[in-house]
C-alpha positions in Angstrom: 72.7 27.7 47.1 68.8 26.8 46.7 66.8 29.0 44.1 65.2 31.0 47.0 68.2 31.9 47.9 69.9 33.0 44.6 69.8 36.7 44.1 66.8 37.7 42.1 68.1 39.2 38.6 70.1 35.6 38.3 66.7 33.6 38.5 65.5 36.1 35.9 68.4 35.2 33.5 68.1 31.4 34.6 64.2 31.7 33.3 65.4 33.2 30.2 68.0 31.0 29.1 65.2 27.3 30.3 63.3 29.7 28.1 65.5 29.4 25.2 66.7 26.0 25.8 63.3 25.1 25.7 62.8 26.3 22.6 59.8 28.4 24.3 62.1 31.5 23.9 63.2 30.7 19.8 65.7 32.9 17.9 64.5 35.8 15.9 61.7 36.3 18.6 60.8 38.6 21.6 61.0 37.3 25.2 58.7 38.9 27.5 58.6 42.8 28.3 60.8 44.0 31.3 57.7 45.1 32.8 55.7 41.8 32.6 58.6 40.0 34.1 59.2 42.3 36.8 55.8 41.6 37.6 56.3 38.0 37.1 59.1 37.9 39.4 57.8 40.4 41.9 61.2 42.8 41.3 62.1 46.1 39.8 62.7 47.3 36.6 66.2 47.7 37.8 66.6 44.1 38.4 65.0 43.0 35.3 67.3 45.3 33.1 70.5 43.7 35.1 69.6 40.0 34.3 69.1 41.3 30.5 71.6 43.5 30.1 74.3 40.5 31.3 72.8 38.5 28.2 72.5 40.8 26.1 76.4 41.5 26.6 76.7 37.6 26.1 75.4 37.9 22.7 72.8 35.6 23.8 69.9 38.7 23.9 69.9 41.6 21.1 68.0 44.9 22.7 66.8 47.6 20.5 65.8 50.5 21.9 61.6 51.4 21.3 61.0 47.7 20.3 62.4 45.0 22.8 64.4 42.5 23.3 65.3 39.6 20.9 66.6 36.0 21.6 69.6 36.6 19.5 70.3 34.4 15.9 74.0 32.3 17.1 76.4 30.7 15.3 78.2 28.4 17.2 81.7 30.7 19.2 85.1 29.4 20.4 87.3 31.9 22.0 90.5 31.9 19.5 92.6 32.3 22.4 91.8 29.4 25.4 91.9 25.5 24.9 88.2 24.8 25.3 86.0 21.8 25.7 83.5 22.2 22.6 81.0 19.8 24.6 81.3 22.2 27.5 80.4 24.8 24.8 77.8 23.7 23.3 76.3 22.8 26.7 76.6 26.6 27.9 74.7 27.4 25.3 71.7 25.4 26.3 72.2 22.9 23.3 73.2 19.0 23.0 76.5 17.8 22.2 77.5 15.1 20.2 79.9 13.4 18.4 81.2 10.7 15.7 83.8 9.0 15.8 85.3 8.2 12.2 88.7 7.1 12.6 91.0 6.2 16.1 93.8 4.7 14.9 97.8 4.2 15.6 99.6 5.2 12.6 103.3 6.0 11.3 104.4 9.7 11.1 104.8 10.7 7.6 107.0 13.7 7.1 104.8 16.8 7.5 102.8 15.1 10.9 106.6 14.1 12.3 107.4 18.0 11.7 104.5 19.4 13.4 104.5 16.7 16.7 108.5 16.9 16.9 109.0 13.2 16.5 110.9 11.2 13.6 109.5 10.3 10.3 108.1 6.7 11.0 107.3 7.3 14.5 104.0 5.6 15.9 101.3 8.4 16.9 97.7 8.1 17.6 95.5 9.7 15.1 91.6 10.3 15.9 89.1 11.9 13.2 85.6 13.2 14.6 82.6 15.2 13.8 81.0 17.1 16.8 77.5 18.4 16.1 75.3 20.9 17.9 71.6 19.9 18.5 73.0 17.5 15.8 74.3 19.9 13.1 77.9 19.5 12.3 79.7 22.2 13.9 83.6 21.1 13.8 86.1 18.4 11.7 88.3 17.6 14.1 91.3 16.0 12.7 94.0 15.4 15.2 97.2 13.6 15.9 98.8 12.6 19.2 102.0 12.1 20.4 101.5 8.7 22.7 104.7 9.2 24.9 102.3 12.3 26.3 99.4 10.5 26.5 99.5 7.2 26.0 96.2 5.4 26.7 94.1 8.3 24.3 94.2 5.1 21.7 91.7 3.6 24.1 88.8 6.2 24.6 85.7 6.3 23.9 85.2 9.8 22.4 81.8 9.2 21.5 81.0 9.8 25.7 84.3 12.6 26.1 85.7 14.6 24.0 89.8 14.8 23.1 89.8 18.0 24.9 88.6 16.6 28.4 91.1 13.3 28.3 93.9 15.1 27.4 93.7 17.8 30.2 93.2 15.1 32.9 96.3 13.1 31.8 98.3 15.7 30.2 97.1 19.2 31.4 97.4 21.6 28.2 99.0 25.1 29.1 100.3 26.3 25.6 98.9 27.0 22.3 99.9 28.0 18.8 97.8 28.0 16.2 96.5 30.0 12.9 93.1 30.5 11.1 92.7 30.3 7.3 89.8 30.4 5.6 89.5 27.2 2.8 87.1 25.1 0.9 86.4 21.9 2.2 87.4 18.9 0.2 84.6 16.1 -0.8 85.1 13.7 2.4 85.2 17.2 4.6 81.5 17.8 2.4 80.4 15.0 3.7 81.3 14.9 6.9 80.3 18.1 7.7 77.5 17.9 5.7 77.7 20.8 3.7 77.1 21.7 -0.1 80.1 22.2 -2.8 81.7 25.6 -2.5 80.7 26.2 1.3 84.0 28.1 2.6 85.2 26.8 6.2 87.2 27.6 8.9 90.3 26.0 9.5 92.4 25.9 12.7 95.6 24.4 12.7 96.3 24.1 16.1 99.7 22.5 18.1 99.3 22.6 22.0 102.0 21.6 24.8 101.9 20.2 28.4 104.4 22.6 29.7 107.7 21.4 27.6 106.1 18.8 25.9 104.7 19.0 22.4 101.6 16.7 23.0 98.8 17.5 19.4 98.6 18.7 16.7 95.2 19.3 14.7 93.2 20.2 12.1 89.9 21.8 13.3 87.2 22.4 10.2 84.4 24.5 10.7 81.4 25.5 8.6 81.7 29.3 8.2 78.2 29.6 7.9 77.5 27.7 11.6 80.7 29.1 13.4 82.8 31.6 14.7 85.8 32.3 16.6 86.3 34.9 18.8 89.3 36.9 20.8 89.5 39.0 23.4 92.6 40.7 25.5 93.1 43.4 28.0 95.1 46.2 26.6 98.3 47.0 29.6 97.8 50.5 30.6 
């Protein structure tokens, strides 16, 4: 569909978010009146308001009524729920993705990495350490662990260009998850990594996911609580 032919409130929201990724729009400061852009935009009020109020609902736009409307102050969000693509995250949010890759290695299953994964101790399982940053901030320590029966040329990626979440979905499509959320302190090689000072408390996912019957990974996600947040959602069955 060209741009002329979008409906208008979505080529307001469209200006607002170049706006932001811009940085002509920054955090902590107004965006234009709705007035001024429904001049701007030759529109209604009515118009203006929808394309606001759908940001606003995305947490991307704080409105405060008698003052205006704020580009909202974000810390990086995962929904707790899905299996997500953190690049595809970022990205939505109108920021850069990157990563670095520390370790991607084949090693033997030890006892507790043989118990989450399902295999025998002394097993061969590929094993992948990386730091994905956000307009290159650290955002997430991912630690992970891969069963290679499931997914057997992961040893071979480049994860600096794709992330684990996008290979393993092509070659091994994810459908279950378990996982829980504890809060820790990071120790010294986590600091570093996620460059963070001493006493920082973190976010930490451990997270197991299947390809239907098959227990494929099993991970440790770290995230700086200061930069991050998870979020969940559900419908409640009436």
């Amino acid at each position: 569909m060209s741009a002329t032919a979008q409906p208008r409130y979505l080529r307001i929201k469209e200006y607002i978010l170049e706006g932001i990724r811009k940085k002509e729009f920054l955090p902590g400061n107004k965006i234009p009146p709705e007035l001024e852009l429904a001049r701007q935009f030759s529109v209604s009020r009515m118009t203006v308001n929808k394309a606001v109020r759908d940001l606003a609902e995305a947490g991307i736009l704080l409105r405060f009524a008698g003052d205006g409307t704020y580009v909202a102050e974000r810390k990086a969000e995962s929904p707790l729920l899905d299996i997500n693509n953190i690049a595809a995250e970022v990205e939505a949010r109108g920021h850069t993705h990157s990563a670095d890759v520390h370790q991607l290695e084949t090693i033997s299953a030890g006892e507790e990495i043989a118990l989450q994964l399902g295999v025998k101790v002394g097993t061969p399982v590929f094993h992948s350490i990386l730091v994905h940053r956000e307009d290159g901030l650290p955002i997430q320590l991912e630690d992970r662990y891969v069963n290679p029966a499931w997914a057997p040329d992961y040893i071979l990626q480049d994860f600096s260009r794709r992330t684990p979440n996008e290979y393993l979905m092509e070659s091994c499509p994810l459908t279950d998850i378990e996982h829980t959320v504890e809060a820790v302190l990071p120790d010294a090689r986590e600091l570093a990594m996620l460059d963070i000072s001493a006493g920082e408390p973190c976010l930490l996912v451990l997270r197991r996911t299947w390809s239907y019957k098959n227990l494929v990974t099993f991970a440790r996600l770290v995230h700086p609580g200061g930069r991050y947040k998870l979020r969940s959602q559900s419908r409640v069955k009436k």
